[in-house]
N, C-alpha and C positions, 0 to 999 in steps of 0.2 A: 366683827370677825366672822370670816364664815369658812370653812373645812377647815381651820387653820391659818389662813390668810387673810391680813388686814385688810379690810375696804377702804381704808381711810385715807392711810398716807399714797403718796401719787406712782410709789415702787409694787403696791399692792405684794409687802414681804411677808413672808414665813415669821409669827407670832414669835419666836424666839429673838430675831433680829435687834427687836427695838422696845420688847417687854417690860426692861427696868427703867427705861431715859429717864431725865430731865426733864424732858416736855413731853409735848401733848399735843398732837393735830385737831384742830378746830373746825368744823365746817362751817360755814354761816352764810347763810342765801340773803341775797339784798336784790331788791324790785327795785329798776329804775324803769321812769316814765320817757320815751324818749320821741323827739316828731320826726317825719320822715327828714326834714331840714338838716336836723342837728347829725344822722345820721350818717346823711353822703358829707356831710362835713370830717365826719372819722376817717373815711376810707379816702 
């Protein structure tokens, strides 16, 4: 949280909005390895 305002969830709201929920926002960074191949295959 910073002035107030959650970092976390994606609405970046006012600490009172979502204080009591059910849930929980999670961050979780995952490394993938990826070759230029597989890449222009995505796009």
């Amino acid at each position: 949280m910073k002035n107030s305002y959650c970092t976390v969830c994606p609405g970046k709201c006012i600490w009172s909005v979502h204080h009591n929920m059910k849930y929980k926002f999670v961050i979780e960074m995952k490394r993938e390895k990826r070759t230029y191949e597989n890449l222009e295959k995505t796009v």
